[in-house]
N, C-alpha and C positions, 0 to 999 in steps of 0.2 A: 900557700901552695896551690896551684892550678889543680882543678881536678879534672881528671882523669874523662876522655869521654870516648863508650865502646864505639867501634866501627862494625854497623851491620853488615858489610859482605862479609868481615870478619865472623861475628856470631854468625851467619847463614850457614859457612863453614863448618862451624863447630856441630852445630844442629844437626847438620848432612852425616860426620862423621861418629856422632853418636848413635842416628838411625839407623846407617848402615854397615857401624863395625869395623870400618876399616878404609884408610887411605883410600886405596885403591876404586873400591866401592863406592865412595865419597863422591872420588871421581870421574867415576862413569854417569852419578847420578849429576853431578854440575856441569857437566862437558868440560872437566878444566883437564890441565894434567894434573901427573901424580905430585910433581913435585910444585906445585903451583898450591895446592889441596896445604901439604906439609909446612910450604913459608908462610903462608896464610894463618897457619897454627902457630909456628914459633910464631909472629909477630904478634899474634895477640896474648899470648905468655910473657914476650917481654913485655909490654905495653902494661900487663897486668905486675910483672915480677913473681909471679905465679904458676906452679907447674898444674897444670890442666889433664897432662895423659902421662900413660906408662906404657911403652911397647911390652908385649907380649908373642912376639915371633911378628906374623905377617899382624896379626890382632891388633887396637888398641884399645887399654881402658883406661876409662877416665877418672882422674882422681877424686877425690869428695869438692876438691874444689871445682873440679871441672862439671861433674853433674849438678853440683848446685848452680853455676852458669850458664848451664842448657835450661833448665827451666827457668831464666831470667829470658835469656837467647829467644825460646819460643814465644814470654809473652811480647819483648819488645818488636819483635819481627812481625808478631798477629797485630799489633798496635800500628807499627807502619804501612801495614797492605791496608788499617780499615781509615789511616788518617790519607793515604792515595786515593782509596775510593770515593772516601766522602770528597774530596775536593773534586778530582773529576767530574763526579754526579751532579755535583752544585754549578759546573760549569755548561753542563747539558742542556740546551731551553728547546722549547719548540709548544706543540700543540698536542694534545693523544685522546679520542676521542672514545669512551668505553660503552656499550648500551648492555642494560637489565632489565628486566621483568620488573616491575613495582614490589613483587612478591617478591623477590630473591637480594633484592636490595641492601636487608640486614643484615644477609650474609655477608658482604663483602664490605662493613661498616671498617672493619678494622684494616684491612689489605688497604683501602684509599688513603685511611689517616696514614698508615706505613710510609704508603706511596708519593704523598704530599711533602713528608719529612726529608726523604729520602733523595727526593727529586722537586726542592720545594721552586726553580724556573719552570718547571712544565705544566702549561697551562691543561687541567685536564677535566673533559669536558662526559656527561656522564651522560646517559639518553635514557629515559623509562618509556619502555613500549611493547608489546606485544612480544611472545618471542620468533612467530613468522614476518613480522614486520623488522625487529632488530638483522633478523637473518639475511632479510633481502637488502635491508641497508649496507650489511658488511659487505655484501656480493659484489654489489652497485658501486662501491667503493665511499658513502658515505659515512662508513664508521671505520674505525683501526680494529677493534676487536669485541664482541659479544659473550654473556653468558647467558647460555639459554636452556628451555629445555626441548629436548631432542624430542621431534619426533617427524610422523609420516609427513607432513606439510614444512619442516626443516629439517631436514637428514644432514650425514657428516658432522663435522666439526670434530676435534678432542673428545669423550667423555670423559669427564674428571670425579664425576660422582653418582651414584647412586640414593633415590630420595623416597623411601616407602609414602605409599599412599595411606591417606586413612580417614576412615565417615568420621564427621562434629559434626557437634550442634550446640545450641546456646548452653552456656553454665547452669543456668538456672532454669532453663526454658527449652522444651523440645518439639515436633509434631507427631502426630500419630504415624509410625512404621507401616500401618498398615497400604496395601495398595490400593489407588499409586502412589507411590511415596513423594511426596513434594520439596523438589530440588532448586536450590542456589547454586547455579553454575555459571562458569565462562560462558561469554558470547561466543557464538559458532566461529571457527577458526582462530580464538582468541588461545587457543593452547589445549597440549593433550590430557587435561586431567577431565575435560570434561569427556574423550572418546575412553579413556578408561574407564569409567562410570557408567557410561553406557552399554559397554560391552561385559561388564562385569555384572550388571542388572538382565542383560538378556540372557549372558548365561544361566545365571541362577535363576531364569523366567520370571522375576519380578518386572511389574509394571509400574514406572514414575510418570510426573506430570512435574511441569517448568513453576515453580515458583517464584523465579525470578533471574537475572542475568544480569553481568556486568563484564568487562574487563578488565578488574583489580578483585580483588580480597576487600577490598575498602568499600568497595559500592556493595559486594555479599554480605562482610559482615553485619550490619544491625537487623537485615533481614533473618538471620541466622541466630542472630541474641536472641530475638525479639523470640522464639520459637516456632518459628511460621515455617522454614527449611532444613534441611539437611545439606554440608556443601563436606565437598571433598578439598584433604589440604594434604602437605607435607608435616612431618610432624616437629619439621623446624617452626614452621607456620603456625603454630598452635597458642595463644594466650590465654588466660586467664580468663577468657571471654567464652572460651571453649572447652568442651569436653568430648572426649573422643568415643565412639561407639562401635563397637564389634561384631563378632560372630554371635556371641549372645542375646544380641537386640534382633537379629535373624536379617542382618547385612550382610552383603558376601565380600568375600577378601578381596583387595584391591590391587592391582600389580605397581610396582617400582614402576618409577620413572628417573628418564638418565637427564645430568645437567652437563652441556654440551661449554666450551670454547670454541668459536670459530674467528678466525684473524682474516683478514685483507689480506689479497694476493700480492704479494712481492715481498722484498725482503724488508723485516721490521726493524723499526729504528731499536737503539740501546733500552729506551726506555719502553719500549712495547713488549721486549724480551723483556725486562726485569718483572714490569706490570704482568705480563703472563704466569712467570715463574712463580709472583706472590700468590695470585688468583689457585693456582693450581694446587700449589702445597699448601695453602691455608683449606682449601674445600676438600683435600685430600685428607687430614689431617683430623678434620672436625664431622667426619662421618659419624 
């Protein structure tokens, strides 16, 4: 005996007529007519040999065998929309070009493997740089899209997150608080945690002095084990390497900083919108 094989506009039907109660309703929801909705149903009853509904005046409901085929219906229908996607997606090639911070990097470890999978033709090219330098790339039209972080020397873009600041220092190893307190920070223009730092020390009238400067976390950090500075991080940033210091230690509080999206002017290809949309709900997500 041949077996039997369901027709999805068929179940699409059935699906419609379960959510919305009734023919008629059905059919406003698929643009069909009423009676287009109805044949659509007998045919898959016959097909089945199976009665699926029961009128109830204008109503219908559905029999046990019929709800047991709606949630067959939903999952086969969700299985068709993700096996169209995926092939589509695998047909998409081109180039997409993303710039980070060195620091923020590990945030978006997972979204690129996503993104690779998903879209494994498009070549996609990553840039680690400052985040006033990635800004003026994307301006210039050298990148597709940035995450950065926001501030007075790069304004606009998206904000997609909020990232508390806060004073480390080596695990094992610290300097004396006392003033001037001696600082690991960005190179001048290299980003805004170091203009937080600064303006959070003048408020509180503390006096520091530079013990050293880099533009990464890489080049701060062994200055910062060793115990010789004090560096300001995200408290995503934080390893094993570091421990964090407070109001206690007689620090003063340090303000949030925003982590910014900014895209290339004109309209974005399919895969720039997708890569956005992961970027945004993954950093949205993991506040």
């Amino acid at each position: 005996m041949r077996r039997r094989i369901l027709d999805l506009n068929m179940l699409h039907t059935l699906v419609a007529i379960a959510d919305a109660g009734s023919v008629t309703a059905a059919a406003e929801r698929l643009a069909y007519t009423q009676s287009a909705v109805s044949m659509q149903l007998r045919r898959l009853e016959a097909s089945l040999d199976v009665a699926l509904h029961e009128t109830a005046g204008r109503k219908i409901r559905l029999t046990a065998e019929g709800q047991k085929l709606v949630g067959y219906a939903r999952k086969m229908l969700a299985l068709n929309s993700e096996a169209v996607d995926d092939v589509q997606r695998r047909q998409v090639s081109g180039e997409l070009s993303l710039g980070i911070p060195e620091d923020y990097a590990f945030l978006l470890t997972s979204v690129l493997a996503h993104f690779s999978q998903r879209y494994p033709a498009i070549q996609l090219q990553v840039i680690c740089r400052s985040s006033v330098d990635l800004v003026k790339q994307v301006q210039d039209g050298g990148l597709d899209m940035a995450v950065v972080t926001r501030q007075v020397r790069s304004p606009g873009g998206e904000m997609i997150r909020r990232e508390p600041l806060v004073w480390a220092v080596g695990a094992t190893a610290q300097p004396s608080l006392t003033d001037p307190i001696p600082l690991a920070l960005y190179s001048p223009g290299a980003d805004v945690f170091r203009d937080v730092a600064e303006a959070s020390l003048a408020s509180a009238g503390r006096s520091w002095r530079m013990a050293y400067s880099s533009q990464s976390m890489t080049g701060l950090l062994p200055v910062v084990v060793a115990g010789l500075a004090v560096v300001v991080v995200t408290r995503n940033m934080l390893t094993d390497q570091l421990r964090v210091i407070g109001e206690r230690s007689g620090m003063p509080t340090l303000q949030s900083v925003e982590i910014a999206l900014h895209r290339s002017i004109g309209r974005p290809s399919e895969p720039a919108r997708q890569l956005a949309d992961l970027i945004r709900t993954h950093l949205a997500s993991n506040e």
